[in-house]
N, C-alpha and C positions, 0 to 999 in steps of 0.2 A: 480525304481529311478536311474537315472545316477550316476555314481560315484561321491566323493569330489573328486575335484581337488584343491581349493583355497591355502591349505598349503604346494600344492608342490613347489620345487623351481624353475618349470620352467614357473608358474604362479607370483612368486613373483618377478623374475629377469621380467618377460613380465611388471607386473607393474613397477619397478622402471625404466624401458627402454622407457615405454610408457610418462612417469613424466619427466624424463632424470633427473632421482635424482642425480645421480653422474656425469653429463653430465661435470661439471664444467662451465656451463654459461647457461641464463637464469634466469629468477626472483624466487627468491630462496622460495618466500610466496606462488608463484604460482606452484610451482612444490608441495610446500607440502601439498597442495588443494585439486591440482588435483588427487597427487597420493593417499589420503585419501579416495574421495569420487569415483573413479572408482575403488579401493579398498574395499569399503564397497557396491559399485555394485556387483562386480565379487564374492562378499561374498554372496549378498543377492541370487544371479543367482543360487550357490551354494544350499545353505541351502535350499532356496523354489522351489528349481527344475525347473526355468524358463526355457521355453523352447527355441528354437531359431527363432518360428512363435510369438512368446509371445516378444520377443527380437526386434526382425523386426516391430513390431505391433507397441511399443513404438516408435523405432526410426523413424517412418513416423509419428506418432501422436504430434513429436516434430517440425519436418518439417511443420505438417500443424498449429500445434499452432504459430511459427512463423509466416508465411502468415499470421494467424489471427488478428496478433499481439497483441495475449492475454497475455503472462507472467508473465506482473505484475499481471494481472489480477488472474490467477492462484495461484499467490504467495499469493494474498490476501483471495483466494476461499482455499485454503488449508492450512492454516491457521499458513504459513511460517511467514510472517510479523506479526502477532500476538506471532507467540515465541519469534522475535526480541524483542520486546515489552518486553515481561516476562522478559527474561534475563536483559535490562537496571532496568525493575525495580528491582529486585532479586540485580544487583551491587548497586544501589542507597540505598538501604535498607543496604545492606553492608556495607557502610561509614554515616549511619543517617541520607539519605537525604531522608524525609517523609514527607506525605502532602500534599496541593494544589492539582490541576484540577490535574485528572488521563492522563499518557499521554494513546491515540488511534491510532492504523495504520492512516497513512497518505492515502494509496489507490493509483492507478495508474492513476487519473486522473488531478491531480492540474497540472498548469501554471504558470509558472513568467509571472513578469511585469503588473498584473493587476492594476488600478488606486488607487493610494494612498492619504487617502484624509485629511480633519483635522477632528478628533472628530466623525463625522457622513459622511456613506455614500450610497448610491440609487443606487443598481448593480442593478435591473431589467430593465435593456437597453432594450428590448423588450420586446411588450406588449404580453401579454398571458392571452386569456381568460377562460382558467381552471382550473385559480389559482387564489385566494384569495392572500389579504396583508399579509406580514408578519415582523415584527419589531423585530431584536433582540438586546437586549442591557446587556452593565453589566460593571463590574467596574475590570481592571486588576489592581493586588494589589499582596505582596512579600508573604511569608509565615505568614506576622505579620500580614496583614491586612492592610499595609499602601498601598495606591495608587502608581502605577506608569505610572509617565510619560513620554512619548515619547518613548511608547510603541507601537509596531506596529501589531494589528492584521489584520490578513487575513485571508478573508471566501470565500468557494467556495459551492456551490450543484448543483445540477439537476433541470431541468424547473419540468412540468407539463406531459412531456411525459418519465419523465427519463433519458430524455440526458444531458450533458453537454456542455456549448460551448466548441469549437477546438474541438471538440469528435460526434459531433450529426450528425449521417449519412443522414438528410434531408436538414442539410445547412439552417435552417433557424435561427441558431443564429449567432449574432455578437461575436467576437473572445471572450469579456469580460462581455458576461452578466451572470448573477448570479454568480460574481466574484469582488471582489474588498477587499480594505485595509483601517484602518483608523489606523494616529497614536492619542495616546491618550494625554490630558490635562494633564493638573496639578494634576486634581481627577484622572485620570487614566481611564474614562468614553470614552466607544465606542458606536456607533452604527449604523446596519445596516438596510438599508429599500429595504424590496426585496419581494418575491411571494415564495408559499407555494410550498418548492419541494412533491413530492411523489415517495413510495418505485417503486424500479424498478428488473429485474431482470436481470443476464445473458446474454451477448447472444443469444438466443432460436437454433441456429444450429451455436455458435461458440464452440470453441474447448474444451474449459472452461467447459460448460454447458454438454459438451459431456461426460468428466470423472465423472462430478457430476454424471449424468445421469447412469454410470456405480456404481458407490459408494454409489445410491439409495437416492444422497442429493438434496434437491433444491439448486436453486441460486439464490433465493429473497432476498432482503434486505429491511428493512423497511427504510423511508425515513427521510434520516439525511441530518445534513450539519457538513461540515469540518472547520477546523480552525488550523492556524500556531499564533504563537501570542511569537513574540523578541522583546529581550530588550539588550541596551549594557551590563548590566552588571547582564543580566540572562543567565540561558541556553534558549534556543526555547522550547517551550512548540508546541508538534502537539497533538492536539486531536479532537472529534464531539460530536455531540451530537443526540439519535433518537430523533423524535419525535412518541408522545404516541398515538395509533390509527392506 
């Protein structure tokens, strides 16, 4: 086993010089970020013996996850954006705010600007023949149960092959299909009419799919759709839902 080095001080002046923690300029959130988490690098390198083939291995597998442009993706596959989650609710819980739809990761694939409509609306802009109707509806309402309105939900999913539009490497969707918004009535009633997404997986040789593949995990997900659903005088609610099968 190589030596510790992490609590010498010519490793700790190396961090706080690499952070410019004393630099006197710079953004003072970001120095104390950075000098954290390449601190609890240079720890982990330490304690688990990484090696410097093991070092190198990673820094090109960030290069190529980049090209991939998988990160968010990543973020959601290892189940970073899921502790975000944790901790809002764990604060909310902390001040009594309890209840109502759970929130859920948002995911790396939504789009602004999809069509905003009144009450109901038909995102299945193209037609797909491997997929079945599917109608969702429901009523947004405050913690007491009273409706509200001129509330704005927004749902996004996957066709029939698992893509998304702006995302689907065959170009055969339009920018907004299986995408769209309604705001709600006076009942606070939405709804949309759109086609049966299905689970999809991974990348099969993106970069994502690569660490899983080392970590022994799949990258399936059964097939859900997503939802943002604001009100002026709520917080945003993000959450989905699977569907069962």
């Amino acid at each position: 086993m190589s030596a510790k080095v992490f609590e010498t001080k010519d490793v700790q002046d190396l961090l706080k010089a690499a952070a410019n923690l004393n630099g006197g300029s710079g953004n003072a959130r970001f120095q104390q970020i950075v000098h954290r988490l390449l601190g609890d690098l240079f720890k982990a390198i330490d304690d688990l013996d990484i090696t410097p083939d093991e070092v190198w291995a990673g820094v090109n597998y960030l290069n190529k996850l980049g090209q991939d442009g998988e990160a968010a993706l990543l973020a959601a596959g290892l189940g970073l954006e899921k502790y975000l989650d944790i901790r809002m609710d764990a604060a909310d819980k902390a001040v009594g705010l309890e209840g109502g739809t759970p929130r859920t990761i948002e995911g790396p694939l939504y789009v602004a600007g999809a069509p905003l409509r009144e009450g109901v609306s038909r995102i299945d802009v193209n037609p797909d023949a491997d997929a079945g109707p599917l109608v969702i509806h429901g009523t947004v309402t405050d913690l007491d149960g009273k409706p509200l309105a001129g509330a704005v939900v927004e749902c996004w999913h996957a066709n029939s092959k698992g893509f998304y539009s702006h995302f689907d490497p065959t170009g055969a969707q339009d920018d907004f299909n299986l995408r769209g918004a309604v705001k709600t009535g006076a009942d606070g009633k939405y709804e949309f009419r759109t086609l049966m997404p299905v689970g999809y997986g991974c990348p099969p040789q993106g970069s994502t799919q690569r660490l899983l593949d080392g970590l022994g995990r799949h990258g399936n997900r059964p097939a859900h759709v997503h939802f943002f659903v604001s009100s002026d005088n709520s917080r945003k609610l993000t959450t989905q839902f699977n569907i069962e099968g």
